[in-house]
N, C-alpha and C positions, 0 to 999 in steps of 0.2 A: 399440389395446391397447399399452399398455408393460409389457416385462418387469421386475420388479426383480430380478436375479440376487445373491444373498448369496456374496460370495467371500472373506470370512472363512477365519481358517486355524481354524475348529471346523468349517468345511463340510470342508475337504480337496480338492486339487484333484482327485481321483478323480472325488466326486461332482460337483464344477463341471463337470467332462467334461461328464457323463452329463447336469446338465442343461442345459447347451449344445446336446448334439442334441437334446432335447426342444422346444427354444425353437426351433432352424433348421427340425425338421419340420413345427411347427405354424405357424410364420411363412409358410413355403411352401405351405400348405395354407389362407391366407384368402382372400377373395373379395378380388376384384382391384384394389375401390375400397378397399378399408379402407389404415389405415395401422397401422406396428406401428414401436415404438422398445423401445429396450434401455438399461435404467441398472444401472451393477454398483455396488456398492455394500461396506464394510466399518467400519473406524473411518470412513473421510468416502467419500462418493458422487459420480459423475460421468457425463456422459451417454455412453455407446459410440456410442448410433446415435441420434440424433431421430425419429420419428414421419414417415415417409415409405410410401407406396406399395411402393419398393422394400426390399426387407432386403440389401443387399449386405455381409453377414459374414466376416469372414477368421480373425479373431483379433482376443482383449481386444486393446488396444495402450492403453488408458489404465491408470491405475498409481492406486490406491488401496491407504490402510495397511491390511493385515490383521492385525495385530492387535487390533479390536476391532468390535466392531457396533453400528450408529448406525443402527437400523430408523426413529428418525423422519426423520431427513435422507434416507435412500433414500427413505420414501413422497411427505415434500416435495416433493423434484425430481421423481420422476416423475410428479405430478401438474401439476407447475408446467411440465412440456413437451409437456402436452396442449394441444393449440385449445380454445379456448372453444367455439367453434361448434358443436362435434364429438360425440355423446356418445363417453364411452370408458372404459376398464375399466385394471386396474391386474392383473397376474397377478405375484404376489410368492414366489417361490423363497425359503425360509430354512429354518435349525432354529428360529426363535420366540427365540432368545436376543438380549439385547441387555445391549451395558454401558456405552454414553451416550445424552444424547438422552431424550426423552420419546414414548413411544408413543402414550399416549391426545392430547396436545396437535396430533400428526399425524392423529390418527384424527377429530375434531373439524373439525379441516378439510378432510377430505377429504368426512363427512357434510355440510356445510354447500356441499358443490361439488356432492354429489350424483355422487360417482367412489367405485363398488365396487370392493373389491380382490378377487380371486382366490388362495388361498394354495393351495401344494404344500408338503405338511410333508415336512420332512427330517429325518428321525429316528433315533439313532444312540442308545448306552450304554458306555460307556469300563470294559472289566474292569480295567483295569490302567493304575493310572497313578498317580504317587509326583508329590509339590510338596513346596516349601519355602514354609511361610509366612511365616517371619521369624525373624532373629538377636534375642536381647534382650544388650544390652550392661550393664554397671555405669555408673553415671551421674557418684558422685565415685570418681576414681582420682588415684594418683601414681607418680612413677617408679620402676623399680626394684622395683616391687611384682605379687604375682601376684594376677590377676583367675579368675573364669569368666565364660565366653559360654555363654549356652542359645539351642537350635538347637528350633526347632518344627520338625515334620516332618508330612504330614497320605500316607495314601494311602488306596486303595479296597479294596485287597487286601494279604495279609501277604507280607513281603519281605524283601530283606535288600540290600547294596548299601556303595559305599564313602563315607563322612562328610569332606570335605575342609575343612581352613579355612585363606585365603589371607590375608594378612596386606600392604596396601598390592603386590598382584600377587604378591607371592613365598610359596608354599606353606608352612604351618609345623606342619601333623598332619594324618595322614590316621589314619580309624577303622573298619574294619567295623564295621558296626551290623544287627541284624535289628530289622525294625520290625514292626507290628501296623496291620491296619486301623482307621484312624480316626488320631487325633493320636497324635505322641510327643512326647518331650521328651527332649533329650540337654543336656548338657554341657560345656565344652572348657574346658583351661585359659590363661589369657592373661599373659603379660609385658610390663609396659610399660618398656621400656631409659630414656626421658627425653621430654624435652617433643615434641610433636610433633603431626603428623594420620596419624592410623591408621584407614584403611577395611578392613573386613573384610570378606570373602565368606565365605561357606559352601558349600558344592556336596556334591548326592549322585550318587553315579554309582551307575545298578541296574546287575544285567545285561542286557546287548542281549535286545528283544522281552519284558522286565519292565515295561517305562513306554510311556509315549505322546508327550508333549513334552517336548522337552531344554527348551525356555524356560523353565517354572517349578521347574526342579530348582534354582535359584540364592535366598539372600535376603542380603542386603547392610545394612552399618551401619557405622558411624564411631565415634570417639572423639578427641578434641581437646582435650592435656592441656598446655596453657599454662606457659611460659618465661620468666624474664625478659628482656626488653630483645631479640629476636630480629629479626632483620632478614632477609628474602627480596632479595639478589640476584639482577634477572634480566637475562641477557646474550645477547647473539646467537652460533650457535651457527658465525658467516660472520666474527663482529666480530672486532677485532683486539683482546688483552688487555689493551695498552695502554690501552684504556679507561673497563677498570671496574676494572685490580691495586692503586692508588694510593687508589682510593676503599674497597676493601673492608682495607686496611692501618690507613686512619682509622676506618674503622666498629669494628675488632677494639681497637684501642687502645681504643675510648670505653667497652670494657669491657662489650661486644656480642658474644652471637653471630649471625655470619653465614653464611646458606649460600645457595650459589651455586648456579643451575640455569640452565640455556640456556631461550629461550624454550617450544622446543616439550614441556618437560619440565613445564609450570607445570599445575596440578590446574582440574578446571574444576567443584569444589564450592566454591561460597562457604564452608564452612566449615572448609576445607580452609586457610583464610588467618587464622586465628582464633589458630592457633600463633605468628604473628608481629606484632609490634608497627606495620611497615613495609613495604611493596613499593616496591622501586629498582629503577627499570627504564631500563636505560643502550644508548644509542644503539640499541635494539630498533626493526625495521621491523616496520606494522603488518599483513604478511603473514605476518609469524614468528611470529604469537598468534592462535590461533585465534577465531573467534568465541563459543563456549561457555569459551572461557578471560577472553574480556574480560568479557563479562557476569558473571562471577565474581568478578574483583577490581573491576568498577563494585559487585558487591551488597556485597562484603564492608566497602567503603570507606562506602557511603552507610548501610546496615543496620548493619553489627558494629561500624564505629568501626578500620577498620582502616588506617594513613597510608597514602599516596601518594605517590611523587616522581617524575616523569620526567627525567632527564637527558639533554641533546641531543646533536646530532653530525650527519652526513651522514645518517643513516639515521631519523632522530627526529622529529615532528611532521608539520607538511606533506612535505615529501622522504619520511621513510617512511611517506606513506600514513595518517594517523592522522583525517584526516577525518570527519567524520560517523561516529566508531567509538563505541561504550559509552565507551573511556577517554579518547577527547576527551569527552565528557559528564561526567566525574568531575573533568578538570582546569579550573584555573580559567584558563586560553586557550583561544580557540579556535588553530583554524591558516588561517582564513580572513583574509587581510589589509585591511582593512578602512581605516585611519586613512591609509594612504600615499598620498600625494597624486600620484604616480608609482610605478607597480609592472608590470614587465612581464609579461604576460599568455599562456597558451597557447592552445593550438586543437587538439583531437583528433577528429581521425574517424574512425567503425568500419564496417567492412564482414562483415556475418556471414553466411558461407552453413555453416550448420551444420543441416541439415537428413534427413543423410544418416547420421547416427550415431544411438547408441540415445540417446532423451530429448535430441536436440541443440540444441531447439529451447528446452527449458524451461533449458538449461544457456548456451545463449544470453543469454537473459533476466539471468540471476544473473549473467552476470560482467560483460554490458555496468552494471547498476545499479553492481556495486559499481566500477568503473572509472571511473564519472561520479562516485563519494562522493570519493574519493582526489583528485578535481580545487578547485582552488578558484573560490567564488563567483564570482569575475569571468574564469575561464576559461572558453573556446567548445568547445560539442563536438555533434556529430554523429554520425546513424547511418545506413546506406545498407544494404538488402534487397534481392534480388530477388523478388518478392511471388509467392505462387501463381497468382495470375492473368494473372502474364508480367509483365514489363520491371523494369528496375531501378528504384526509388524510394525517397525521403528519408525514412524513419521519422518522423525529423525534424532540420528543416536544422541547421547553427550557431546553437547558442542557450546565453545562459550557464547554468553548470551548476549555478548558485544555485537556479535555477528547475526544481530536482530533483522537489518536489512534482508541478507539471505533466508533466514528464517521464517520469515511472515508470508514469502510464498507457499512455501511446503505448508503451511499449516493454513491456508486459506483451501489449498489443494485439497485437503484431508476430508474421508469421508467415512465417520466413524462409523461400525456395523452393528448388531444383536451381538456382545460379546459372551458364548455359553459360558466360559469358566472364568474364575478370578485366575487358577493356578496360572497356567503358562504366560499371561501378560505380567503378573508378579516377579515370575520368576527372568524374563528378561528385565524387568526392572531391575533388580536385584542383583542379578551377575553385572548390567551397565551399573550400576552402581558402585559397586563390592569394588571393580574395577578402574574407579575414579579417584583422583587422587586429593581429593577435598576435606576438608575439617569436617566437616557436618552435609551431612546428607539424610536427604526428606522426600517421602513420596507421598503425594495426592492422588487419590483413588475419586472420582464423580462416575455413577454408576445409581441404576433404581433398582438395584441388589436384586434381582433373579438371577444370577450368575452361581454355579456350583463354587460354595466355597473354597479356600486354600487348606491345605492340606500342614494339620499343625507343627510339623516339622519346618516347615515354609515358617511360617509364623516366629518359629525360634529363631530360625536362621537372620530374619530379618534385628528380634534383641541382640542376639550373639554381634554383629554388625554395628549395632549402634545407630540403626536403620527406623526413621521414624516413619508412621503411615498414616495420612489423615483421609477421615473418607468421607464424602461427601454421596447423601441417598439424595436423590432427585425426584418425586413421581414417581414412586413403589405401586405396583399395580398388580391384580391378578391374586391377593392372598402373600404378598410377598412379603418375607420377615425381614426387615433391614438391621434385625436385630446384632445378625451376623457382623456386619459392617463397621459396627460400635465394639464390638467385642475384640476386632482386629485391631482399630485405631487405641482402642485403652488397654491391651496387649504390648503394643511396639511403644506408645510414650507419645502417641499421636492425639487427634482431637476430632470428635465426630461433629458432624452438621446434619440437619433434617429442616434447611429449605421449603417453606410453604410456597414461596414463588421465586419465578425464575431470573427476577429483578436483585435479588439475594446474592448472587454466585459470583460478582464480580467483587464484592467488597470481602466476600470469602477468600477466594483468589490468591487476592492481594493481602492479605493477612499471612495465609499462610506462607507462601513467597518471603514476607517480611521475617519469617523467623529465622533465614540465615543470616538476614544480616545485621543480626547481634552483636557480631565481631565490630562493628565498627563505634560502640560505643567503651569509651575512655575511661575508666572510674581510678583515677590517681589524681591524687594534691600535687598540685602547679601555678607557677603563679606565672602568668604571660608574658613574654616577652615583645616589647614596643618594635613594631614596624616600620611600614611606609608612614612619616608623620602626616597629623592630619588635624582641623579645626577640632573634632571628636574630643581628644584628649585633650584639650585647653586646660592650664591649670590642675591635672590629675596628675604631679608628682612621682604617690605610691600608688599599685594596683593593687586590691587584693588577691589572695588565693583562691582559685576556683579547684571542686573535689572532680570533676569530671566536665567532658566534653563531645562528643560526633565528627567522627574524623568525614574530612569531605577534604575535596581539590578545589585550588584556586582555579579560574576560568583566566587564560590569558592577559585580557585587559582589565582585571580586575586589580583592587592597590587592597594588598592583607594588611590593616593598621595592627591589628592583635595577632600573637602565633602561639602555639604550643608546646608545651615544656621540650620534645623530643629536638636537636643543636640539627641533627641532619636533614631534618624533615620540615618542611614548609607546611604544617598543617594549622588551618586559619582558625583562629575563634573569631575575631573581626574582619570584614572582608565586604566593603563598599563598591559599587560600579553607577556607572548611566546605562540605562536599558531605555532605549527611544528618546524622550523628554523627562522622562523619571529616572529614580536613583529608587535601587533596592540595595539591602544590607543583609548581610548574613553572621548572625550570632551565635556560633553551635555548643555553647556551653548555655544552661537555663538563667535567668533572670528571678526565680524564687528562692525559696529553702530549701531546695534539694541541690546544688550544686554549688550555688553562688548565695549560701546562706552567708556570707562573710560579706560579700556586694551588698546585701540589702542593710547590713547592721554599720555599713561604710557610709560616714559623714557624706561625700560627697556621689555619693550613690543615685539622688535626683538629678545633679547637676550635670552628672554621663550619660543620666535617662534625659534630660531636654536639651542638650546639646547631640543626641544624636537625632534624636527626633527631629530637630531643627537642621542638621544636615540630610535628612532624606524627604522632609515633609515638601508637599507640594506648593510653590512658591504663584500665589494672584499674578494675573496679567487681567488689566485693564484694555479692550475695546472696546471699540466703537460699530462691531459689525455684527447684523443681527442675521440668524440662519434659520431656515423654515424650512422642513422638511415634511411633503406630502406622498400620498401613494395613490395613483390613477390607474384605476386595474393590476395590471403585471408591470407599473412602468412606477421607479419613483422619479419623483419630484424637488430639488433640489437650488433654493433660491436663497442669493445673500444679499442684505440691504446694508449699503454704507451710508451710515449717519452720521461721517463726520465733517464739518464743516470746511468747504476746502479742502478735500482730501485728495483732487487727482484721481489718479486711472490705476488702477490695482491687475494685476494679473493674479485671478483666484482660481485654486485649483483645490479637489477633492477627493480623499481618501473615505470608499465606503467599504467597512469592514460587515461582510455578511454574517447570519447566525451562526453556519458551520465552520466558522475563523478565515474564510477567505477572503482576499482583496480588489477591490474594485479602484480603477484612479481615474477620473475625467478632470477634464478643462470645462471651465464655468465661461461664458461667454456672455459679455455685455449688453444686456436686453434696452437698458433705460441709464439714464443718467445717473449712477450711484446703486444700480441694479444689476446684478449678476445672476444667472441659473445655468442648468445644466440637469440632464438625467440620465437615471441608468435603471436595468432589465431588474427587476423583482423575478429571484429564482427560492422557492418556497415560502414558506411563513419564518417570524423570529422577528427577532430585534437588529436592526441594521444601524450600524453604527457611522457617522458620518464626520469626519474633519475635514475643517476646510481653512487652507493658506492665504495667506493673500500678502502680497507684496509690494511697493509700486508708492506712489503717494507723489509729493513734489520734491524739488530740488531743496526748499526749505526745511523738511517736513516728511524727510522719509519714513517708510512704515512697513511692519513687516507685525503681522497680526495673528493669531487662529482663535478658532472659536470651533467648538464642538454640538454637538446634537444629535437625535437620535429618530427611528422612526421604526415603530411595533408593526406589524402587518400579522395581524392576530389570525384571518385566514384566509385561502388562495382564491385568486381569480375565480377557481372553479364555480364556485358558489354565485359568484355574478351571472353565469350564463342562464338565461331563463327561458332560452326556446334553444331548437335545434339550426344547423347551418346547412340544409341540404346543395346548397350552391359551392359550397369546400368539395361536398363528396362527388357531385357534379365534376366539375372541375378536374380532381383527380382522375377518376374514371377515361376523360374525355382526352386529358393528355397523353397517360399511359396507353390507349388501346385498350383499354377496360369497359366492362358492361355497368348498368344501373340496373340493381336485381330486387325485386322486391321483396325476396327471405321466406317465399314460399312454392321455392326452384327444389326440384329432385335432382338426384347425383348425378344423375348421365346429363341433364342440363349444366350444372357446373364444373364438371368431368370433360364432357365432352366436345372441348372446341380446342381449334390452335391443338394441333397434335403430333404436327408436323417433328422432325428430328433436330435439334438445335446444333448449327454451327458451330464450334466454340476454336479457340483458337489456345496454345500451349506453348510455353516459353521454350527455343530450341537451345537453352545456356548449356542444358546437363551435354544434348547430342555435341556440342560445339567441344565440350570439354573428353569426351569421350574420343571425339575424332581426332584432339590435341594428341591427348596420351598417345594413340597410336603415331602418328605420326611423327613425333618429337623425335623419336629414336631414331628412323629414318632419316628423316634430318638429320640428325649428329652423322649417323654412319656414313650417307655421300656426301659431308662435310671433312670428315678426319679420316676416310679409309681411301686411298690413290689406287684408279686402277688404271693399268697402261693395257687399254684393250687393242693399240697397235703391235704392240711386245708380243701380247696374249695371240694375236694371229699367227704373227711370226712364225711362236714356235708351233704352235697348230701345223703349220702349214713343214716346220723341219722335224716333227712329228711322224708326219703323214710321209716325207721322204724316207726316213729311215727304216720306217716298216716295209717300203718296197723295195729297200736295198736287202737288209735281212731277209725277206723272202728270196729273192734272188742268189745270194748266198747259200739258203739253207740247200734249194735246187741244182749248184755246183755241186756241192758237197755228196748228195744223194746220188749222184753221177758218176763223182769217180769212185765212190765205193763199188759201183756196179762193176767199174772196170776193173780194178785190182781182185776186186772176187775177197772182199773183207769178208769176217768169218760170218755167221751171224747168232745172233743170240740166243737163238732155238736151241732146247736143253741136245737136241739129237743133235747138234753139230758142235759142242761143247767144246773148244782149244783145248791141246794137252796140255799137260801139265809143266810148270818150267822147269828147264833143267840148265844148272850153272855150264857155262863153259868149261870145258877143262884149264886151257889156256887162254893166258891175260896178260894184253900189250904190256912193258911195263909202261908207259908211257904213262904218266896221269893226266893229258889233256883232254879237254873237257870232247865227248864224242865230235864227233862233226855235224854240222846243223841238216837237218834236214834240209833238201832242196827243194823251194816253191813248186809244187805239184805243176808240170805244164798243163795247160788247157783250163785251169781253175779262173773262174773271173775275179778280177780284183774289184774290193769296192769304188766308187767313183771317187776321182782324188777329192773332190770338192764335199765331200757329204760327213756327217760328225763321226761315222762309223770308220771313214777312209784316216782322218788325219788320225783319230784314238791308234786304230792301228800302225799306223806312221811314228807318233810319238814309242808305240809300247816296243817298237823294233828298233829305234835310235836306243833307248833308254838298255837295253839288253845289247847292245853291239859296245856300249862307254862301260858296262858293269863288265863286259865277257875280259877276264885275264889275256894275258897275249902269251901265245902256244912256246913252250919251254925248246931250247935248240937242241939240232937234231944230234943224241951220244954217238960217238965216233966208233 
């Protein structure tokens, strides 16, 4: 039996309690051979306990999203952790609500397995509870000008409550409002000051014990009211100004406006980037941008058409970490070095005992991947464990980190243990490193220091080496001194860390990571040499001298306008491409006083800042097609209106890019004359991003258009359901062969039914291959070996003659010796002795032949005994001399 427990926030953990003890009593309560597992289950499902004999329960400890219920993924897996051999049963805990996933498609296969479920309905009714369905915004605005927002408002019961609307996080009207059961409709008024991206919220606040979930009291929307010529600088919030003050001076001359944010300030809506022509992002390290921030300026750049430029420095490209990120995907370099026919190389090894913190093991996971991305292609790196089954071992040894694909299984595999000593995971660090044949080689140690320390000879060996060690204390618990820890890292040349949370460890990570790859920045006076030509350099004659540069690789289709001083090497300072609808550029020498202090003090030094600006900035298109984007439960809503006059029949189509960077494409289909929609599956919360095509128009008057928008879905369907569905759990029950239990059954009642032996059935490939092998030989041999089983009789049978000739022979023989009275061999009848003749013919012909014994049988002429003999008497009568004539 496996349980499927629903821990959904519509169950509540009250009732999860309550039936947690129903599942421990009746689990303790089966007969002794059965087995019993546990899958819990919400938006995604996961096994707590497998299907054993023993129930050893403590506590959930696995972590599923509750915001939503995915009833066919719970029945999949728990079906899919049963034995085949087994018969077994499914007893499934829910309210019957679900808001992903397909039920009947689970239910299908579970009939086709022949696995009954067992449902306990959970049943509840919500008197009280207020949601927001959605802001609706005005679609064209201008600055300067007053709008309204309407506010949908939905509750169960009549109320009243405060109406907030926050304007980009800052509050800008609060309303008392008394509402009515069922829908409202409010109002608000809106100001737009100038160009810009404006998100709005709404919020109702009831009174306390009026509602039920604070989650759906929120609905969220935007508006993005486009500027000319506007440029996003983004800078580091560590960096020095000297780096980006001399660039944004040129950008303001070229009759631009610019505004300045640090990175951690940057929006993580793609559409939120839509106000500006430009993203300049100046010596920014790739820890300082979050990962929902770069997939934002990757979408806004490949979807909206929105430029690109990175500008380099110490902190920029490879050095800051930009690896395998979404905004190396945008640019046209990689930072992998690739062409240099000498490039020194690093070596990083990790040793993670993170077992002992909450989730330390999945946190684990995440920071060693993203520390291997941060490395380049021909750097070595390693990972070292203490395994749960005791001793320390290699994840996996020194391997490059090119080879990240193979990699990222092994280390999702990995299940770090209580590691007792620092020594012996040290010291295979050490040896795999000692070993490697890298410029610079660095170990990171994450660990909450209870571990017996290394022993200080370890600690030298590691200086003697040139072996750096950074250690990272996590959740020191127990009395633990991490003092140890610190003492090692500023011993070897390393660098301690002491993490208050565990949101910390990835920008750690990646920090450290980034200290190999120092090598790739350039500090030598060069002056560029002109490439692939380009509008860029219009007019720029002389270039000046730049002191240094970030070596990186061209990307295939990219065109290098600028290169670097080295005649063999293709290494870009300028280097433009198209990524989607947009153009990113790549600058890896700085644009301040530190490198290109000669560029800013260069006359024409504006004129190269808004001539490139102007070849990557994002270029207006004027339509006529307006796009609305709604969300109805789990489902959006997606409708295009053409307002253009005489515009003909458009074929419109849609790209919706969801929150976790994936893509959706539908076809929009003609509702009304000049009316397009289309929808598609809401899978979590986020921002979904939507472009839509459209093509088609008249023969006079062709058109080809996009237009973009967006739609927030702040939280999940879950929150809408306000009663239970006992007719779902029904239902399943009814088709599987399943019972309706009402969860306060004892274990021999849900133990004991359907007990029967299950049929199961087993692929006969292996026996088929088994009976090959033998047989195959067989084959070849009465294919290629001839046997003539008429020959083989033959001689059977001239076999069988000649042994009855020989016996008959030997019984002649035994005959006439009787008769002559031959002597016999018994020592008492022993021949004397011989004695020569006296006289001797002189003749020397050969004696005379014996004469054929009379009465002796001859053998049959015909038999192989008869002719051997016949031959062996010719052949002696041709050899015998012929008798000498007789002396006179």
């Amino acid at each position: 039996l496996v349980y499927a427990l629903d821990c959904s926030d519509s169950i509540g953990e009250k009732v999860s309690d309550q039936a947690l003890a129903w599942i421990l009593k009746t689990a303790g309560q089966k007969p002794q051979q059965d087995q019993a597992g546990l899958v819990v289950f919400g938006r995604d499902a996961a096994v707590e306990l497998p299907p054993r004999q023993a129930f050893p329960f403590e506590a959930i400890n696995t972590r599923v999203a509750k915001d939503g219920t995915n009833l066919e993924q719970a029945l999949t897996l728990a079906a899919a952790v049963m034995p085949e051999e087994n018969p077994g049963r499914i007893a499934l805990i829910s309210d019957g609500t679900t808001t992903e996933g397909d039920v009947d498609r689970a239910i299908d296969q579970l009939v086709a397995r022949k696995v009954p479920v067992d449902v306990v309905k959970i049943e509840y009714a919500r008197d009280h509870e207020v949601w927001l369905e959605r802001i609706e915004l005005p679609q064209e605005v201008r600055p300067e000008q007053t709008y309204e927002a309407a506010v949908i408002l939905g509750s169960i019961a009549d109320g009243f409550g405060d109406l907030v609307l926050r304007e980009n996080g800052r509050e800008i009207l609060r309303r008392q409002v008394d509402y009515r059961a069922g829908k409202n409709r409010y109002t608000l008024p809106l100001y737009l000051r100038g160009p810009g991206f404006y998100e709005y919220a709404a919020v109702i606040e009831p009174p306390p014990g009026r509602d039920g979930w604070r989650e759906n009291n929120i609905a969220l929307g935007s508006i993005s009211l486009q500027g000319e010529g506007r440029i996003l600088l983004v800078t580091d919030a560590d960096g020095a100004e000297g780096d980006w003050r001399a660039l944004e001076r040129a950008l303001g001359q070229s009759k631009r406006s610019v505004e300045v944010q640090t990175a951690q300030e940057l929006p993580e809506d793609p559409l939120a980037y839509l106000a500006y022509d430009a993203v300049v992002m100046v010596n920014v390290p790739a820890d300082a941008v979050g990962p929902p921030q770069q997939l934002a300026i990757r979408d806004a750049v490949y979807d909206l058409g929105v430029g690109l430029l990175m500008v380099g420095g110490q902190n920029s490209y490879g050095p800051g970490g930009w690896n395998r990120t979404p905004i190396e995907e945008a640019l046209p370099v990689t930072m992998d070095i690739n062409q240099r026919k000498v490039m020194p190389k690093g070596a990083l090894a990790l040793i993670l005992h993170t077992c002992e913190f909450p989730e330390g093991n999945t946190w684990a996971k995440r920071i060693t991947k993203q520390a291997v991305k941060v490395l380049g292609a021909r750097d070595d790196v390693g990972v070292i464990d203490y395994g749960y089954g005791g001793g320390e071992q290699w994840v996996f040894p020194m391997t490059p980190a090119g080879d990240f694909d193979k990699l990222a299984p092994l280390i999702e595999a990995a299940e770090p243990g209580d590691m007792p000593s620092f020594a012996p995971t040290m010291r295979m660090a050490l040896d795999g490193l000692k070993a490697d044949d890298a410029a610079a080689k660095h170990l990171i140690i994450i660990s909450d220091g209870d571990p017996s320390p290394p022993p200080p000879e370890m600690v030298q060996e590691f200086i003697t080496n040139k072996i750096s060690v950074s250690m990272v204390a996590i959740f020191p618990h127990g009395g633990t001194d991490p003092s140890v820890m610190k003492a090692v890292a500023e011993a070897t040349g390393g660098r301690y860390y002491f993490p208050r949370e565990a949101d910390r460890l990835p920008s750690i990570f990646i920090k450290e990571a980034k200290t190999l790859k120092r090598s790739q920045v350039q500090n030598n006076t060069f002056t560029p040499k002109a490439g692939f030509p380009s509008p860029i350099l219009k007019g720029l004659d002389s270039i000046p001298a730049l002191k240094g540069y970030v070596l990186t690789t061209p990307k295939p289709r990219a065109l290098t306008i600028l290169e670097g001083p080295d005649p063999e090497e293709e290494d870009p300072v300028l280097s433009v491409w198209r990524y989607g609808v947009g153009t990113a550029a790549a600058w890896t020498s700085d644009l301040g006083s530190n490198w290109a202090v000669a560029w800013v003090e260069w006359e024409k030094y504006q004129a190269f800042v808004e001539q490139l600006m102007t070849h990557i900035g994002r270029s207006q298109e004027a339509t006529q097609l307006r796009l609305r984007c709604e969300a109805n439960g789990n489902v959006g809503m997606v409708t295009v209106e053409d307002h253009a006059p005489n515009g003909g029949f458009l074929e419109v189509a849609a790209r919706v890019t969801t929150p976790t960077g994936g893509h959706l494409d539908l076809v929009l289909k003609q509702v009304a004359p000049g009316r397009y929609a289309g929808d598609f599956p809401i899978v979590g919360t986020g921002r979904f991003q939507v472009m839509v095509s459209a093509a088609g128009g008249t023969t006079e008057a062709p058109r080809r258009e996009r237009v973009v928008a967006g739609l927030a879905v702040p939280y999940s369907a879950e929150y809408l359901r306000f009663r239970a569905n006992p007719t779902a759990l029904e239902r399943i029950a009814q088709r599987t062969g399943g019972r309706v239990l009402m969860g306060n059954e004892d274990g021999a009642t849900l133990f004991g039914v359907d007990r029967r032996p299950r049929r199961t059935s087993r692929p006969v490939f292996d026996r088929f291959l088994i009976a090959l092998a033998i047989l195959l030989p067989l084959d070849i041999a009465l294919r290629r070996v001839q046997l003539d089983f008429s020959g083989m009789l033959a001689r059977l049978r001239l076999r069988r003659k000649g042994a009855e000739a020989s016996t008959a022979t030997m019984g002649a023989l035994l005959s006439r010796k009787q008769q002559v009275a031959l002597p016999s061999r018994d020592p008492a009848h022993a021949p004397m002795p011989f004695t020569p003749s006296p006289t001797r013919p002189a003749s020397t012909s050969a004696p005379p032949k014996p004469a054929r014994t009379a009465g002796a049988p001859s053998p049959p002429p015909g038999s192989t005994t008869g002719r051997l003999l016949e031959a062996k008497r010719k052949r002696q009568e041709r050899d015998q001399p012929p008798d000498p004539p007789a002396s006179p």
